[in-house]
C-alpha positions in Angstrom: -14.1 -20.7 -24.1 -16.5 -18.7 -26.0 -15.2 -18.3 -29.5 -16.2 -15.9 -32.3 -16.9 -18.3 -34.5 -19.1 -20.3 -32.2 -21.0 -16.8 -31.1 -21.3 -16.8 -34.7 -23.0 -19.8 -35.5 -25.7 -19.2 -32.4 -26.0 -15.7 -33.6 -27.8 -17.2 -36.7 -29.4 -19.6 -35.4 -31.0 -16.7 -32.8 -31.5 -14.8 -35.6 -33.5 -17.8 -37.1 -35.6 -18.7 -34.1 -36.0 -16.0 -31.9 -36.0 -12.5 -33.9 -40.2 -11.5 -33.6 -40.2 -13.6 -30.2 -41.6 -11.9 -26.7 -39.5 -12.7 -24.1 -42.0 -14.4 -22.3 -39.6 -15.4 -19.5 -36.5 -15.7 -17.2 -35.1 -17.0 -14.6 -31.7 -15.7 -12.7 -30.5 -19.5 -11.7 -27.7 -18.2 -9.6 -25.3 -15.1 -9.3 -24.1 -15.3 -12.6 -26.3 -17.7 -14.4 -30.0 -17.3 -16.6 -32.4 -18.8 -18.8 -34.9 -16.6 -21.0 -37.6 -18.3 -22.1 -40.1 -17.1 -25.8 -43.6 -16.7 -26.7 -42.7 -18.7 -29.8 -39.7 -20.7 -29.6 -41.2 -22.7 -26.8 -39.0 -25.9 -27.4 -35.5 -24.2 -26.4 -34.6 -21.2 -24.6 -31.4 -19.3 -24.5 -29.0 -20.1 -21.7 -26.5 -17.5 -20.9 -23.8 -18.0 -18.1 -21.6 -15.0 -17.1 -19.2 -17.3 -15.3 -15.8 -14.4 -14.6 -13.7 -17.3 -16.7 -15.6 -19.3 -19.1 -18.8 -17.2 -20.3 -21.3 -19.3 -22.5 -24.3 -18.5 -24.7 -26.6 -20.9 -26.5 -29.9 -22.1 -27.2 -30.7 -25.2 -25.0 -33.5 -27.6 -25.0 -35.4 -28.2 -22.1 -38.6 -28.3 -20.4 -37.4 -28.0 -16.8 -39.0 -25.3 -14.7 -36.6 -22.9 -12.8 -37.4 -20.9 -10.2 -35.7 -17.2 -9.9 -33.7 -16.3 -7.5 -35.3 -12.5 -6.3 -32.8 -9.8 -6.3 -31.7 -6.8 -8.4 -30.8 -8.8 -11.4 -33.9 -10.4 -11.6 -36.1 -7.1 -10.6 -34.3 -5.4 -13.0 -34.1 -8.3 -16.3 -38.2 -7.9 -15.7 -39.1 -4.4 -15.6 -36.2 -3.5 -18.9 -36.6 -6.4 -21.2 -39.3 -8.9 -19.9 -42.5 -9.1 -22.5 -40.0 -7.4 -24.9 -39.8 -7.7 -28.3 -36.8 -8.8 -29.8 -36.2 -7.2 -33.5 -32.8 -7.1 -34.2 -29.8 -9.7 -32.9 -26.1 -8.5 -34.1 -22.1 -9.4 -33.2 -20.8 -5.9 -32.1 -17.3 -4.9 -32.7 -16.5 -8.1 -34.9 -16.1 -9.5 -31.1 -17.3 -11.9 -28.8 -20.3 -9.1 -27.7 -24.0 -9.9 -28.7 -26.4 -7.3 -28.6 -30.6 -8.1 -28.9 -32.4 -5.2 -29.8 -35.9 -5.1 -28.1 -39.1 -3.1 -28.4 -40.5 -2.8 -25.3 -44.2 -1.0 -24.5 -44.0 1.1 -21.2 -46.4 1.8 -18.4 -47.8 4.4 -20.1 -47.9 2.2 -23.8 -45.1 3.8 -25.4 -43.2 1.7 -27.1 -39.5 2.0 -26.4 -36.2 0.6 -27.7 -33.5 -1.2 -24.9 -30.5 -3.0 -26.4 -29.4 -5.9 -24.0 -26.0 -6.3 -24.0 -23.7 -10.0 -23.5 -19.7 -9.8 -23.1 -18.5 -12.6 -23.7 -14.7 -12.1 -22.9 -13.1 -14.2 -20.5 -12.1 -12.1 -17.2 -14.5 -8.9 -18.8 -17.8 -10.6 -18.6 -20.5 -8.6 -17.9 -24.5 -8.0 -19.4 -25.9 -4.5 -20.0 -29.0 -2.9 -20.4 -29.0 0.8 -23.0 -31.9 3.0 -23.1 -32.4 4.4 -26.7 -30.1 7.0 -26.3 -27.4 3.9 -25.8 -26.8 4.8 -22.4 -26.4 2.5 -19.4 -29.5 1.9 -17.6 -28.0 -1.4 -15.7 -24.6 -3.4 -15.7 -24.5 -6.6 -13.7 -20.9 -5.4 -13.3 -20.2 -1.3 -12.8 -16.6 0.7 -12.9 -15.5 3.6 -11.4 -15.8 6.9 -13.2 -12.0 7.0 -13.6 -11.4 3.7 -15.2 -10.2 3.7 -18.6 -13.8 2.2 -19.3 -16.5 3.2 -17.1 -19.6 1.9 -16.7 -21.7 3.7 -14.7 -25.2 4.2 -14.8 -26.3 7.1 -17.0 -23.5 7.1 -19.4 -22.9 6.8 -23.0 -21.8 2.7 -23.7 -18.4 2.3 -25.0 -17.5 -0.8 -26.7 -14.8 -3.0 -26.0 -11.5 -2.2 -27.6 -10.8 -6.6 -29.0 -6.9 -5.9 -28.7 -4.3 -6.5 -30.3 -3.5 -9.8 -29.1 -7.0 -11.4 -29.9 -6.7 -13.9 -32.6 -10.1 -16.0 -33.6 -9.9 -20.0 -33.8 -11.3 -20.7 -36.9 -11.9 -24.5 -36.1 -15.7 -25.8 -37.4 -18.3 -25.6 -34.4 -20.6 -27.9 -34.7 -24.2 -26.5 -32.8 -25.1 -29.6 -31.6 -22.1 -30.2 -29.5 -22.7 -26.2 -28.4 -26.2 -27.2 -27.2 -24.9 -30.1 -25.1 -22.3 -28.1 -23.2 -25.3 -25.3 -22.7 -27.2 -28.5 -21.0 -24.6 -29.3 -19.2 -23.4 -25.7 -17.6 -27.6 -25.7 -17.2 -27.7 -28.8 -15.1 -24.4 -27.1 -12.8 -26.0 -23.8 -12.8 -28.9 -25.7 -11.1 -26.8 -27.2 -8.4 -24.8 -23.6 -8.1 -28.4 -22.4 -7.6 -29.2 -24.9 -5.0 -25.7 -24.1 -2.8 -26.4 -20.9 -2.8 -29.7 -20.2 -1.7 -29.2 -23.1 0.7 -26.1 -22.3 1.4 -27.0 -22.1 5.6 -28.3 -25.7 5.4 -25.4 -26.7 3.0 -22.9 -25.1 6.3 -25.2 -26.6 9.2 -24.7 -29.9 7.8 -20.4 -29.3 7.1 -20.1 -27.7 10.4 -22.2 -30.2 12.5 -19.8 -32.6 11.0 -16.6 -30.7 11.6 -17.2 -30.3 15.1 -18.7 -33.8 15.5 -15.2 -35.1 14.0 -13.7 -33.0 16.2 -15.8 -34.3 19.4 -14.6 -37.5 18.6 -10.8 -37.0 18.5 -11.3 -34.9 22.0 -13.1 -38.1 23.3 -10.5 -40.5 21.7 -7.9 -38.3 23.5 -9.0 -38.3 27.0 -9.9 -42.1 26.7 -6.4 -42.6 25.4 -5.2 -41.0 29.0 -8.0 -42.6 30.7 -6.5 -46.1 29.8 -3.1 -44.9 31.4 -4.8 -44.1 34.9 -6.5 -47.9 34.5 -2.7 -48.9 36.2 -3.5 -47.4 39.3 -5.3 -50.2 40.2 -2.4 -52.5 39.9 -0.6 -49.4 42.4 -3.5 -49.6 44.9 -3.2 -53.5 45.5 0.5 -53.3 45.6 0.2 -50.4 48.3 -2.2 -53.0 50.4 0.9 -56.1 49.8 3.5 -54.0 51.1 1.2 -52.8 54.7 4.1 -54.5 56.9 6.9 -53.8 54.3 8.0 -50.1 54.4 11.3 -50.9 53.0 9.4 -52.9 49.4 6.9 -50.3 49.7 9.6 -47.6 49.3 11.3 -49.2 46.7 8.0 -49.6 44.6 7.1 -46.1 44.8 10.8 -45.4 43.4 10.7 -47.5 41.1 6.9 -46.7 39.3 8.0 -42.9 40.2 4.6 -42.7 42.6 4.2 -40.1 45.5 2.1 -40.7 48.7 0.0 -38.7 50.7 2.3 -38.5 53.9 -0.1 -37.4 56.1 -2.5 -41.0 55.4 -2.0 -44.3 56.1 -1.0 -46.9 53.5 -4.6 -47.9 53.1 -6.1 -44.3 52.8 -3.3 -44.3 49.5 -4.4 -46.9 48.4 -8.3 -46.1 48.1 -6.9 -42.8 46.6 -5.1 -44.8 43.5 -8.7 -47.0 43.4 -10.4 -43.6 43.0 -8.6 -43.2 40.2 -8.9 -45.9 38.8 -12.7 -46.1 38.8 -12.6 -42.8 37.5 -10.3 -43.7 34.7 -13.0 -46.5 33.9 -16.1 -44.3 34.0 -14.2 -42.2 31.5 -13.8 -44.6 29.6 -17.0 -46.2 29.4 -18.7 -42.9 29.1 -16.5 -41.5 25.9 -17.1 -44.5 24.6 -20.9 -44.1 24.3 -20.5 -40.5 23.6 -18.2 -41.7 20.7 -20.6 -44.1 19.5 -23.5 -41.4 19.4 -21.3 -38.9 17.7 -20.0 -41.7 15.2 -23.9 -42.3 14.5 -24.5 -38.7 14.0 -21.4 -38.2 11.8 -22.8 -41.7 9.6 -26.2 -39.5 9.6 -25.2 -36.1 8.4 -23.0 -37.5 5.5 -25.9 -39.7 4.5 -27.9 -36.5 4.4 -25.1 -34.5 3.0 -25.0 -37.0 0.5 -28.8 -37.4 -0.5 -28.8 -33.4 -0.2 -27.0 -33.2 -3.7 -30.0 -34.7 -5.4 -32.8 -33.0 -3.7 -35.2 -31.1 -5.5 -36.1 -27.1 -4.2 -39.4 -28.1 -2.6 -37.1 -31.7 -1.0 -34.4 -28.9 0.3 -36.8 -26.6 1.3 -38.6 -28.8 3.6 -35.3 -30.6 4.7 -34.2 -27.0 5.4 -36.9 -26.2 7.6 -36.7 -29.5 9.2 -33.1 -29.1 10.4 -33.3 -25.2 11.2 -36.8 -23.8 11.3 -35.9 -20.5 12.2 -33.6 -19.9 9.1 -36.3 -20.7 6.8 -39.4 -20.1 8.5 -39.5 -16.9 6.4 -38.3 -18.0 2.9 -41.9 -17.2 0.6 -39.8 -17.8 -2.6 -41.9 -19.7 -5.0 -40.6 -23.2 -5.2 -40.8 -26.4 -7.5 -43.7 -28.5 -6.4 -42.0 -32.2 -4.8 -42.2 -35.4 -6.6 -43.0 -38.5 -4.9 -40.2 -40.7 -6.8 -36.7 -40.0 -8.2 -36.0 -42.1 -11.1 -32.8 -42.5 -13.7 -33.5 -44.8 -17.1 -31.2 -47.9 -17.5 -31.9 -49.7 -20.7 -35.5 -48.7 -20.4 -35.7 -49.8 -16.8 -36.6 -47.3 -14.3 -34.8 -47.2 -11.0 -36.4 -45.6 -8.5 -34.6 -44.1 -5.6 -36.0 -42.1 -2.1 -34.0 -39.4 -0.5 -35.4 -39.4 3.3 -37.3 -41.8 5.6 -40.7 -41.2 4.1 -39.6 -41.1 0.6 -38.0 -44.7 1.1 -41.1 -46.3 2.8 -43.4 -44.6 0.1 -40.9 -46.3 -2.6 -40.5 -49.1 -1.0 -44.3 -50.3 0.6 -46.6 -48.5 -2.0 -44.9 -47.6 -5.2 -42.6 -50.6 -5.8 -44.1 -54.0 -7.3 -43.6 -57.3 -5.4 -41.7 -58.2 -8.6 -39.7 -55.3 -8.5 -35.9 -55.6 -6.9 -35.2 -53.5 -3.4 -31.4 -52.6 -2.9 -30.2 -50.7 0.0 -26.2 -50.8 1.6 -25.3 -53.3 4.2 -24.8 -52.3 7.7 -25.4 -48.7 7.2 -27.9 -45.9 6.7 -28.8 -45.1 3.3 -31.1 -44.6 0.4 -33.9 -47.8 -0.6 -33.1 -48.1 -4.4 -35.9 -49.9 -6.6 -35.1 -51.8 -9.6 -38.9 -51.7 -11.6 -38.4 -54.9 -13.4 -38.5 -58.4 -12.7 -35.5 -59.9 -14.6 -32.9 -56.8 -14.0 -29.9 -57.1 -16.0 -26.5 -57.1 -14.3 -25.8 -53.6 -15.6 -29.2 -52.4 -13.6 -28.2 -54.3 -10.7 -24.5 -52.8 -11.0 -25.9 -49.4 -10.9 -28.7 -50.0 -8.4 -26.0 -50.9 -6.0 -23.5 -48.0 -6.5 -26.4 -45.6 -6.2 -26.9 -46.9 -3.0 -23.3 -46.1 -2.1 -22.9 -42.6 -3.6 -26.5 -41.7 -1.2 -24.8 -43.0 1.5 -21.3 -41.0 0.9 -19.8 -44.4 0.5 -17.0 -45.2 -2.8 -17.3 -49.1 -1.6 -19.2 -51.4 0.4 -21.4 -54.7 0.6 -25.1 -53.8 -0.8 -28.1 -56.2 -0.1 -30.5 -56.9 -2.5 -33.8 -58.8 -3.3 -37.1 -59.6 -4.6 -39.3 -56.5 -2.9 -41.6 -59.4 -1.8 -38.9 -60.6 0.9 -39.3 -57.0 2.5 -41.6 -56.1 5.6 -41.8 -52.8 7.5 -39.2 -52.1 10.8 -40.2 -50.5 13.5 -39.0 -46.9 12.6 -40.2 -44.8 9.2 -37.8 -45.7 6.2 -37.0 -48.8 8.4 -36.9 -52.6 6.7 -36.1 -56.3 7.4 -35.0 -58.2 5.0 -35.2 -61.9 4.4 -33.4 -64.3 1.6 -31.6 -61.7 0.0 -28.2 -61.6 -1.3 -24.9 -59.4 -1.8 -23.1 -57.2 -3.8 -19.4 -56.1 -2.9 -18.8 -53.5 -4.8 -14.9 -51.5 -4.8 -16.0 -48.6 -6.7 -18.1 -46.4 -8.3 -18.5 -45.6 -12.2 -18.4 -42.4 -13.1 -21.5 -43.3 -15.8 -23.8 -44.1 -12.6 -22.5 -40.8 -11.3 -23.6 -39.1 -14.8 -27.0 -40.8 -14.6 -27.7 -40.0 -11.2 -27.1 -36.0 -11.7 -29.8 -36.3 -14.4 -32.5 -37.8 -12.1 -36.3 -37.7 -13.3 -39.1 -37.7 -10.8 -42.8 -38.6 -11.4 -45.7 -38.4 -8.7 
């Protein structure tokens, strides 16, 4: 939680950086999250989340582009406030509210005054926009004119009343540790950004593999009764034994509770049962193929699921229009230009890792060394994982290998590595055969590789 002393603290370090600062900048991330960028301050920006529950402010370093998500937030942050001047930065109400004054020239170059607004209270969070005359020109969250305090376009702003059962912590806050939680509410405002302006990729992909799952316990079902028919071949040979027995053929039918066709002979019932039977085999036989292909598919869309999570917006956009061209055909929003390689840093080591067919052959046939180490999981389909050193340490290898099972949805499994020399091309794109390589069994997953990976670099 936001307290005032922490607000405190980043209020004066705003006040030292950013005061006589254009905004040069921002980017809405996602439905409640930005980043506003200066003309001065170029090394940090100010990251503001209005998350309903836990609302954040700080500076944050970073030199990560974002794109904006388009939409009245956005339209609106750049025609008030964008190429602003900030002049003033103040704590209102002795409460976890900061105001930034800016001068802003309008079309016609009159210079005009708009106070931007950040509540910071848990369960109130909102951000306003006042014209000079203090009144509301936008709220990223409006009341009703009857509300005990309404915020409605056009009106005067009223403050929050603190309460009487607020009651400051007056721990230390140290600014450093402020600036690493901004980075890291950054880094998940960046995936909430991802999820929801992919979200109808992010559902293709869950419901292909609900009803997939669900194909396969239909299948399972019917082969399940299938297997039950298979003994009416056992019926349709007894049928034949008994043709000059009436009395044990009687008895038979009692006792396996069968009924005959009256009107046909003892042979004509017992082709019947060997219909059924046959049929009960073909069933069979063809769930289990259909099985197999929807078990394939299921292995495919959590591997795709899986490498989703660390796609860049150009890598989801393409993969987007990929799977459902029609969805995205239209989407003109300004996107990320791709990278060829993903990377993390281990000890100085780069480890390289694709995230579809073409990335992995690229990584693996024109970017990797033959001295470098190729790791990919056993017996399944999955990410190629580069090692870019010769000698890797066990701790590389031990994180090469469970990177290879969280990109292929896996928290365990065998992983085969080796020398990328004792690789050749398969027949497919992304495709290899290895030769001479060796085994890791691995039985879990840290949650440091899991850290590393959500932090991925990429290079061209």
């Amino acid at each position: 939680m936001m307290t005032l002393e922490a607000l405190r603290k980043i209020r004066d370090e705003l006040e030292n950086k950013i005061v006589n600062n254009y905004i040069s900048h921002i980017a809405v991330i996602n439905s409640h999250d930005l980043l506003i960028s200066f003309s001065l301050c170029r090394q940090e920006k100010l990251f503001i989340s209005l998350a309903h529950q836990s609302p954040f402010l700080s500076l944050v370093s970073t030199d990560q582009s974002f794109p904006t998500l388009t939409g009245m937030l956005n339209d609106t942050l750049r025609r008030e406030i964008k190429d602003g001047l900030i002049k003033k930065i103040a704590i209102l109400n002795d409460d976890r509210v900061l105001t930034l004054t800016i001068e802003k020239t309008n079309d016609v170059f009159e210079k005009e005054i708009k106070t931007l607004i950040v509540e910071l209270i848990p369960m109130k969070v909102n951000l306003i926009i006042l014209d000079n005359q203090q009144k509301i020109l936008f709220a990223h969250h409006y009341t009703s004119l009857d509300s005990i305090r309404p915020i409605v376009k056009g009106l005067s702003y009223q403050s929050l009343d603190k309460g009487k059962s607020f009651t400051d912590h007056k721990e230390e806050c140290d600014l450093s540790l402020l600036k690493a939680k901004a980075h890291e509410l950054l880094m998940t405002a960046n995936q909430k950004r991802y999820k929801e302006k992919y979200h109808p990729l992010f559902n293709y992909l869950k419901s292909h593999l609900k009803a997939l799952n669900k194909k396969c316990i239909v299948l399972e079902k019917e082969s399940d009764k299938a297997r039950e028919n298979l003994r009416y071949l056992d019926d349709g040979n007894a049928l034949l034994s008994f043709l000059n027995d009436p009395l044990s053929l009687q008895d038979y039918l009692t006792d396996h509770h069968l009924e005959i066709d009256e009107r046909l002979s003892v042979g004509q019932n017992a082709n019947l049962f060997f219909k059924k039977y046959k049929k009960a085999k073909r069933t069979i036989e063809m769930n289990h193929l259909e099985e197999e292909k929807a078990r394939h598919e299921i292995e495919k869309y959590l591997v795709l699921s899986s490498q989703a999570q660390y796609m860049n917006d150009e890598e989801l956009y393409q993969f987007a229009k990929e799977l459902m061209p029609l969805k995205f055909k239209g989407l003109k929003e300004k996107t990320i230009p791709s990278s060829s390689y993903s990377y993390i840093v281990v000890d100085g080591t780069k480890i390289f890792f694709g995230k579809n067919a073409k990335q992995n052959e690229a990584l693996s046939f024109h970017k990797a060394k033959k001295e470098d180490y190729f790791f990919h999981i056993k017996d399944y389909s999955g990410s190629h994982v580069v090692i870019n050193n010769a000698h890797p340490t066990q701790k590389m290898m031990l994180i090469a290998g469970e990177i290879c099972l969280i990109l292929s949805n896996q928290t365990m499994g065998d992983v085969q590595y080796c020398p990328i020399k004792n690789i050749k091309k398969g027949p497919k794109t992304g495709q290899v055969i290895l030769s001479n390589y060796q085994l890791i069994t691995l039985k879990n997953i840290n949650q440091e590789t899991k850290d590393l990976l959500s932090q991925y670099r990429a290079e061209n």
